[in-house]
BAVEX-327944 format. One line per field, with one value per residue: x, y, z of N, C-alpha, C in turn; residue in one letter; residue number from 1. Coordinates in steps of 0.05 Angstrom, whole numbers, always signed. Layout:
! residues N
n_c1	[X,...] $
n_c2	[Y,...] $
n_c3	[Z,...] $
ca_c1	[X,...] $
ca_c2	[Y,...] $
ca_c3	[Z,...] $
c_c1	[X,...] $
c_c2	[Y,...] $
c_c3	[Z,...] $
rest	[A,...] $
nr	[NUM,...] $
! end
This chain:
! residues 66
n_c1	[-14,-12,+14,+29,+43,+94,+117,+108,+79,+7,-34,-52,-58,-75,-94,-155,-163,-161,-119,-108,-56,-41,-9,+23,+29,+89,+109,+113,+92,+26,-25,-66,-118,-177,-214,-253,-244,-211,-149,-98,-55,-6,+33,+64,+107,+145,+213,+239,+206,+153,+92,+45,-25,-82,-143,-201,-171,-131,-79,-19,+48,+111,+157,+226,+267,+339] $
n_c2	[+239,+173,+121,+44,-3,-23,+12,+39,+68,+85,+99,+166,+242,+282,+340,+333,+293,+217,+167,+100,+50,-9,-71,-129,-206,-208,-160,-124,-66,-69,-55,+9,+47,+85,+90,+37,+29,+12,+43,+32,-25,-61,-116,-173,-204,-258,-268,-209,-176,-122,-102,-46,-38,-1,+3,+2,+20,+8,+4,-23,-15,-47,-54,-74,-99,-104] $
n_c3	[+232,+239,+280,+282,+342,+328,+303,+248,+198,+193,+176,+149,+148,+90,+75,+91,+81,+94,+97,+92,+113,+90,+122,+102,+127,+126,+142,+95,+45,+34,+12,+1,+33,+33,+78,+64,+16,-34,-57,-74,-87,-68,-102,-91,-125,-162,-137,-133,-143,-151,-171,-178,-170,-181,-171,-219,-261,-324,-318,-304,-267,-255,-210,-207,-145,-137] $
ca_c1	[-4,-13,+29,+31,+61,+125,+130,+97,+58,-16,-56,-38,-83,-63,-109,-171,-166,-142,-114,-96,-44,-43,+13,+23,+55,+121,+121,+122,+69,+12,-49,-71,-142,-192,-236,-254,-246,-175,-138,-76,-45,+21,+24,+92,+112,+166,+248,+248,+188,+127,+69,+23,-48,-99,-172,-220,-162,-125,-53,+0,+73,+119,+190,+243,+296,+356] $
ca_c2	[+212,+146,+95,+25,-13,-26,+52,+29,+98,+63,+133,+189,+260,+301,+355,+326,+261,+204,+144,+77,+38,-38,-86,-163,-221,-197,-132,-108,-48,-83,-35,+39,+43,+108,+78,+13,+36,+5,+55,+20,-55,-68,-139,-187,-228,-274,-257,-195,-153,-122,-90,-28,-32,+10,-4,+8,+32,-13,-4,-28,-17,-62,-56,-96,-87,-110] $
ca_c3	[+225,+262,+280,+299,+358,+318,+290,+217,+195,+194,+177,+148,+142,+81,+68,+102,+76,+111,+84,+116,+101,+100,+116,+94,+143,+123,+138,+77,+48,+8,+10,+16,+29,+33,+89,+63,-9,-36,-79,-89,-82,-76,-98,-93,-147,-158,-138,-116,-162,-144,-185,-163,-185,-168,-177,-247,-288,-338,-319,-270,-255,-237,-204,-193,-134,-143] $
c_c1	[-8,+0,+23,+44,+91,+135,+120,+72,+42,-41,-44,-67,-71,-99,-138,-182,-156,-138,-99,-77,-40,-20,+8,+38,+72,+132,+119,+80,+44,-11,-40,-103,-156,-221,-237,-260,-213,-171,-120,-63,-22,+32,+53,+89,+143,+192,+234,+228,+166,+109,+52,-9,-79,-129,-188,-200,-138,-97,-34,+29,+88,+153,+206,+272,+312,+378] $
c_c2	[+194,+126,+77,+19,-18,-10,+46,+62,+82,+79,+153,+215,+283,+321,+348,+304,+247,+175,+127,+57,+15,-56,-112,-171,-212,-169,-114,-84,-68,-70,-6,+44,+71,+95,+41,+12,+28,+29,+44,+1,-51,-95,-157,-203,-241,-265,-234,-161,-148,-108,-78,-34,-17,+4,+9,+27,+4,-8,-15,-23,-38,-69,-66,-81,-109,-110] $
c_c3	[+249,+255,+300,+329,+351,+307,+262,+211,+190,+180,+179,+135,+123,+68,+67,+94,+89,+92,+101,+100,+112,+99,+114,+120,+147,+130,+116,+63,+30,+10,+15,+10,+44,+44,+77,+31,-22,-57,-87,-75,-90,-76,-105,-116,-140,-161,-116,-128,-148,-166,-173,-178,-165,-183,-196,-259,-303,-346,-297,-280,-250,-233,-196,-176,-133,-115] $
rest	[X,X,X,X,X,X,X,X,X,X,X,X,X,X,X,X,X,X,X,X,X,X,X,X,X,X,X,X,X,X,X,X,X,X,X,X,X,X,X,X,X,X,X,X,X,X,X,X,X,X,X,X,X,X,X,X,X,X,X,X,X,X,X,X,X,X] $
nr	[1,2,3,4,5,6,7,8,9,10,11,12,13,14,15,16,17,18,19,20,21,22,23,24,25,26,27,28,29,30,31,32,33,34,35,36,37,38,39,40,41,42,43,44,45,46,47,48,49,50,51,52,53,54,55,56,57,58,59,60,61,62,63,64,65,66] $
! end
């Protein structure tokens, strides 16, 4: 695993893959990308919701915290 300057896990190696993880302005998570291959967006919406979508399939998620 790799971390940032501020302790944020940035890269992680599970079973000889590595995956990078992308943060927004805010801090908060909004990518996870396989090299420069996105697998999955974590995309804000309005209040306090977000929605996952991951790339060439035709569903998303989307959870609200409370």
């Amino acid at each position: 695993m790799t971390y940032d300057a501020l302790g944020r896990m940035v890269e992680q190696n599970r079973s000889g893959s590595y995956t990078q993880i992308v943060y927004g302005p805010d801090g908060g998570k909004l990518a996870l990308m396989n090299g420069q291959t996105l697998s999955k967006a974590f995309v804000p919406l309005s209040g306090s919701a977000t929605t996952k979508l991951r790339p060439f399939r035709a569903w998303a998620t989307t959870t609200f915290i409370f």
